[in-house]
DOVEX-488543 format. One record per residue (C-alpha): residue in three letters; y, x, z; residue number from 1. Coordinates in nm, 3 decimals. Example, Ala and Ser with C-alpha at 12.3 -4.5 7.8 and 13.67 -1.06 7.14 Angstrom:
% residues 2
<node type="ALA" north="-0.450" east="1.230" up="0.780" seq="1"/>
<node type="SER" north="-0.106" east="1.367" up="0.714" seq="2"/>
This chain:
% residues 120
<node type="UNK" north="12.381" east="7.524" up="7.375" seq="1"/>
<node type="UNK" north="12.260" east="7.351" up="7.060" seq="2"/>
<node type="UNK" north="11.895" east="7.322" up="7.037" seq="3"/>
<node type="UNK" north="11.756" east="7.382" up="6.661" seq="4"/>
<node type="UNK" north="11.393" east="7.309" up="6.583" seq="5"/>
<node type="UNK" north="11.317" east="7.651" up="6.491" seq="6"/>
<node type="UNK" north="11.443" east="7.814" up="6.797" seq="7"/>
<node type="UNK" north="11.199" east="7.894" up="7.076" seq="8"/>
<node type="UNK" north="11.411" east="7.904" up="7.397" seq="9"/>
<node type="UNK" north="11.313" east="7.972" up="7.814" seq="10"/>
<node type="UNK" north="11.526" east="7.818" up="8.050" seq="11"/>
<node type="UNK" north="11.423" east="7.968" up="8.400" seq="12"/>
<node type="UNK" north="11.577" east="8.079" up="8.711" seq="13"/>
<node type="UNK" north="11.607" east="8.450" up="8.747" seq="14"/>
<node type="UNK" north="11.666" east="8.377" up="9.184" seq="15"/>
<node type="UNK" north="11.265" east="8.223" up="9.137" seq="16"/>
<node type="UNK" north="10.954" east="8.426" up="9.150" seq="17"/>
<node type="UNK" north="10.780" east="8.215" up="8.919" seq="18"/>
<node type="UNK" north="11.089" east="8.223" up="8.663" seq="19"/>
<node type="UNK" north="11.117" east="8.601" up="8.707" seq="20"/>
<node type="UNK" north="10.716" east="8.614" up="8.631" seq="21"/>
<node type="UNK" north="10.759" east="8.350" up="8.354" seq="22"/>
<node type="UNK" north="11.019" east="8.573" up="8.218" seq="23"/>
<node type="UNK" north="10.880" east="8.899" up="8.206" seq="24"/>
<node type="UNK" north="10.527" east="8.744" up="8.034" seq="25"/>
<node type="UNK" north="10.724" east="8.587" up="7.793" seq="26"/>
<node type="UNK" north="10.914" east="8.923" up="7.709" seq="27"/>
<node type="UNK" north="10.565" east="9.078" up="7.695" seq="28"/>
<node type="UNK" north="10.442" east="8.855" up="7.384" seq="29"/>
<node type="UNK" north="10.550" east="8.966" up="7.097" seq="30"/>
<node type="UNK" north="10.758" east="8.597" up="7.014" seq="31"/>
<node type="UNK" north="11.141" east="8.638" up="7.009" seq="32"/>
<node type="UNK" north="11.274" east="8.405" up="7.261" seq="33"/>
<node type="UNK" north="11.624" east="8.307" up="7.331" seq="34"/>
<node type="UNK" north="11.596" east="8.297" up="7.739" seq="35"/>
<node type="UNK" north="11.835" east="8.145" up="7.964" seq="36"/>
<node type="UNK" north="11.858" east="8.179" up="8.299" seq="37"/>
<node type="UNK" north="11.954" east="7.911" up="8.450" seq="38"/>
<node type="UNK" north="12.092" east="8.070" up="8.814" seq="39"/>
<node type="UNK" north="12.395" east="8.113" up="8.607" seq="40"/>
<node type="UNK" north="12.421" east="7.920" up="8.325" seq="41"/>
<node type="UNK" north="12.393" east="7.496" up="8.369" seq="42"/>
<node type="UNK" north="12.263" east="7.270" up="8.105" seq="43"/>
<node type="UNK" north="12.473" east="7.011" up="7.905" seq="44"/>
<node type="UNK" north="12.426" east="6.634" up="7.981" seq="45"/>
<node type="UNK" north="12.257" east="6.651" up="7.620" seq="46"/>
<node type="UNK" north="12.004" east="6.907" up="7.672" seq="47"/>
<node type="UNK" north="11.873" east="6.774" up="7.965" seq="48"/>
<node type="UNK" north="11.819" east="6.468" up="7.812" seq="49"/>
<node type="UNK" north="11.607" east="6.583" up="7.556" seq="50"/>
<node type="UNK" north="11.415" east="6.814" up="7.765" seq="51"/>
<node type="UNK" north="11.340" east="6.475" up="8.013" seq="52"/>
<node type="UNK" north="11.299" east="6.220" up="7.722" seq="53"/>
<node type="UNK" north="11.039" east="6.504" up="7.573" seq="54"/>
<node type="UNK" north="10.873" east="6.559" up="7.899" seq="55"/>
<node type="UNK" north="10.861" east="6.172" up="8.009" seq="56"/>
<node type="UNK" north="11.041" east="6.265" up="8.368" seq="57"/>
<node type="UNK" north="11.362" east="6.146" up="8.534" seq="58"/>
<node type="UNK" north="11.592" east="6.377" up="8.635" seq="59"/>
<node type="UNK" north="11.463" east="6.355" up="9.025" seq="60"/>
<node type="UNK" north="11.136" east="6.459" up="8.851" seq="61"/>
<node type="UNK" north="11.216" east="6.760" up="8.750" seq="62"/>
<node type="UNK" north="11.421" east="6.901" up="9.090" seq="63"/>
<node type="UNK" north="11.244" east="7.120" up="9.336" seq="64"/>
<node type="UNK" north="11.281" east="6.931" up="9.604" seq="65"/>
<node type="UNK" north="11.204" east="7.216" up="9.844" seq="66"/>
<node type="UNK" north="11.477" east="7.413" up="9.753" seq="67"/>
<node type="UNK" north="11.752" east="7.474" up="10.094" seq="68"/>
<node type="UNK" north="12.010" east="7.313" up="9.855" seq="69"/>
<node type="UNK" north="11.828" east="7.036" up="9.808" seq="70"/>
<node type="UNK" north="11.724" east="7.017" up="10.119" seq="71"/>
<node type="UNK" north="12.097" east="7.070" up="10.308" seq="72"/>
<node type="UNK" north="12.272" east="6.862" up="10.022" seq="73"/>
<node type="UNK" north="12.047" east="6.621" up="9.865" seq="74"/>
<node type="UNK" north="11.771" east="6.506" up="10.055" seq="75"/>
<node type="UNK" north="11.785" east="6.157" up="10.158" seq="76"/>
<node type="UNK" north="12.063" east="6.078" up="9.914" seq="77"/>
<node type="UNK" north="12.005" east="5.828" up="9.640" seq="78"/>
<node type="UNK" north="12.154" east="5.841" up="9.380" seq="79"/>
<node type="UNK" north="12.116" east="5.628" up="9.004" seq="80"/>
<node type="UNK" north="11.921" east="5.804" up="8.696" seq="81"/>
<node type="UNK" north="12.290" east="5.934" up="8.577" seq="82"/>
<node type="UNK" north="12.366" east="6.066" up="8.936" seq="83"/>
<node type="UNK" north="12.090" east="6.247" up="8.946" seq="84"/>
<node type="UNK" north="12.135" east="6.399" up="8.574" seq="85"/>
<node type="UNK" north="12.478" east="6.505" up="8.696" seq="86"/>
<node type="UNK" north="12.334" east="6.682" up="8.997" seq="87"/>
<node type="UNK" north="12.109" east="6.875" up="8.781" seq="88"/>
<node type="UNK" north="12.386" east="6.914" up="8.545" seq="89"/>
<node type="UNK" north="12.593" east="7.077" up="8.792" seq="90"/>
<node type="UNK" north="12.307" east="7.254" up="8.935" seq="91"/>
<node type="UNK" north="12.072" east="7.357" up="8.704" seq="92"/>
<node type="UNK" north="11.879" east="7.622" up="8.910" seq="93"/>
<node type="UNK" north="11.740" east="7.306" up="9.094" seq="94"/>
<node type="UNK" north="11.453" east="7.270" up="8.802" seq="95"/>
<node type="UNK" north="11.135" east="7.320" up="8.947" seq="96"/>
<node type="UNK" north="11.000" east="7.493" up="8.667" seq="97"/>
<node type="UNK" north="11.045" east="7.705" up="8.366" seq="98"/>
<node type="UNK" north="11.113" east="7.505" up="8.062" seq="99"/>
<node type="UNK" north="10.966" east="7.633" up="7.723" seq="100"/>
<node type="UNK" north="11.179" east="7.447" up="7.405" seq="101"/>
<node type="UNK" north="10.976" east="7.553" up="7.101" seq="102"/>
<node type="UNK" north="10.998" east="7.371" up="6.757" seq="103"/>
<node type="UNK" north="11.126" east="7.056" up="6.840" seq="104"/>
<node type="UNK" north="10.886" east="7.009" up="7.172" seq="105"/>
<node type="UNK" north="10.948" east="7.052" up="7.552" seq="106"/>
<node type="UNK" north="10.680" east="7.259" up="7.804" seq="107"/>
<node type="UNK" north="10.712" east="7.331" up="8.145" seq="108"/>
<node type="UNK" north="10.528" east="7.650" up="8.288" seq="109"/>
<node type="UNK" north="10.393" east="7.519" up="8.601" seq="110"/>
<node type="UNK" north="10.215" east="7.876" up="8.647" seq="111"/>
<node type="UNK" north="10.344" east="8.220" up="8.476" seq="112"/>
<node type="UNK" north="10.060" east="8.222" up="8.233" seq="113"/>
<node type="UNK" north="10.146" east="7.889" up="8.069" seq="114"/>
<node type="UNK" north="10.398" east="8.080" up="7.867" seq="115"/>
<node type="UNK" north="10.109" east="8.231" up="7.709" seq="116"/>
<node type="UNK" north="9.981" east="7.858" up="7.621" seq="117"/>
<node type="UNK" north="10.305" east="7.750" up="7.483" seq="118"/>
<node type="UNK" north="10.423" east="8.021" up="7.276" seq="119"/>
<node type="UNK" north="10.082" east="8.044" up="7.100" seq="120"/>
């Protein structure tokens, strides 16, 4: 997926209550938003490093580390900054949060209603 300035775009994970929450607040605002879920769609090598160059974070960073993948797969493992960009490459649903790309500029949604914060 290219990302375009103008385009306002949620990457989330539909098998997450707080990216099925983010989600349906986000469909409630009257913004058009491309949305992605991210449970079955993964993000290019490109795209993620714009969205952690935007948000300062390294790929580790942005994993939820409590997730049972993680946790039977990854935990303890250490990997370089490019291993762990390929995990997340591979396995996109492993972002901890929802990611808001809107204009050029990179949010997470830490809580449902930051949608709110981000589209406005």
């Amino acid at each position: 997926m290219q990302l375009v300035s103008s385009d306002w775009v949620l990457f989330y994970n539909s098998q997450d209550p707080l990216g099925k929450k983010t989600r349906a607040y986000a469909e409630s605002s009257s913004h058009k938003l491309n949305t992605q879920d991210l449970s079955f769609a993964n993000l290019s090598s490109t795209t993620l490093r714009v969205i952690l160059d935007s948000l300062g974070l390294s790929a580790k960073d942005l994993m939820n580390k409590a997730h049972p993948f993680y946790q039977s797969q990854l935990r303890g493992k250490e990997y370089d900054e490019e291993g762990w960009l390929n995990v997340l490459k591979k396995n996109s649903f492993l972002i901890k949060y929802p990611i808001v790309f809107k204009k050029g500029r990179v949010y997470l949604c830490s809580t449902p209603n930051d949608i709110f914060k981000n589209l406005n």
